[in-house]
N, C-alpha and C positions, 0 to 999 in steps of 0.2 A: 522231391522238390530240390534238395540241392545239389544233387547231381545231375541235372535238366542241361544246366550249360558248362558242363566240365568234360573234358574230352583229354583223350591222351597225344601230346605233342612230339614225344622220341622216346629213343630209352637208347639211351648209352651209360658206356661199362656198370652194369649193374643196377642204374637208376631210371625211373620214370619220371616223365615229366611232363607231370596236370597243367591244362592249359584253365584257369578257372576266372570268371568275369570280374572279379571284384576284391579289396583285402578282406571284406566281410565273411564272403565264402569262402576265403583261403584261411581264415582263421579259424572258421566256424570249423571244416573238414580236417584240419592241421588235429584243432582239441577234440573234438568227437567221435570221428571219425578216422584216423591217421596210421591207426593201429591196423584198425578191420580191413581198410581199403588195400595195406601192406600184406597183411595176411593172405587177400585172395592172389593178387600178385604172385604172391609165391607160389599159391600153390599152382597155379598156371602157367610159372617160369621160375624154376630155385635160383637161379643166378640172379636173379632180383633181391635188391639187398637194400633200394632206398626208392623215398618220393621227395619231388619238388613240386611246389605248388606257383604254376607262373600266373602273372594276372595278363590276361592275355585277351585283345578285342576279338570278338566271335566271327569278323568276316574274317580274321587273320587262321583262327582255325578251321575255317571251313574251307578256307581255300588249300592249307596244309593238307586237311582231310581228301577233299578232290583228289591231290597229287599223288597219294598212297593209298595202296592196293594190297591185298593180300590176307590170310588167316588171322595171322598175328594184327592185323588193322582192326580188324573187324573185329576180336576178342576184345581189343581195346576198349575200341567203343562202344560195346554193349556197355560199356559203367556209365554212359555218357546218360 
């Protein structure tokens, strides 16, 4: 449920950056989750060293998503 509309927006030098719909879910994911979510990151990319959590409108990621292509997209978005 609350990874339903969270989606990964880029990842530059070393960070990712959750695209997520609201502050509610960005706090809720930050405190409960921020650790785990970090965790798996890693271990699917060591150079992975942080998260951001954006609040970001769902037609604004979906169109992002459109635009990219590739393994690494796709790994992404399975957390989605």
């Amino acid at each position: 449920m609350w990874f339903k509309e969270v989606n990964v927006l880029r990842q530059e030098y070393g960070t990712v950056f959750l695209a997520v719909p609201n502050n509610f879910v960005q706090e809720w994911l930050y405190k409960k989750f921020h650790n785990t979510i970090l965790h798996s990151f890693r271990q699917a990319n060591t150079s992975i060293r942080a998260l951001e959590y954006i609040i970001t409108k769902e037609t604004e990621v979906k169109s992002r998503a459109s635009e990219e292509t590739g393994p690494a997209t796709d790994y992404y978005n399975a957390f989605a």
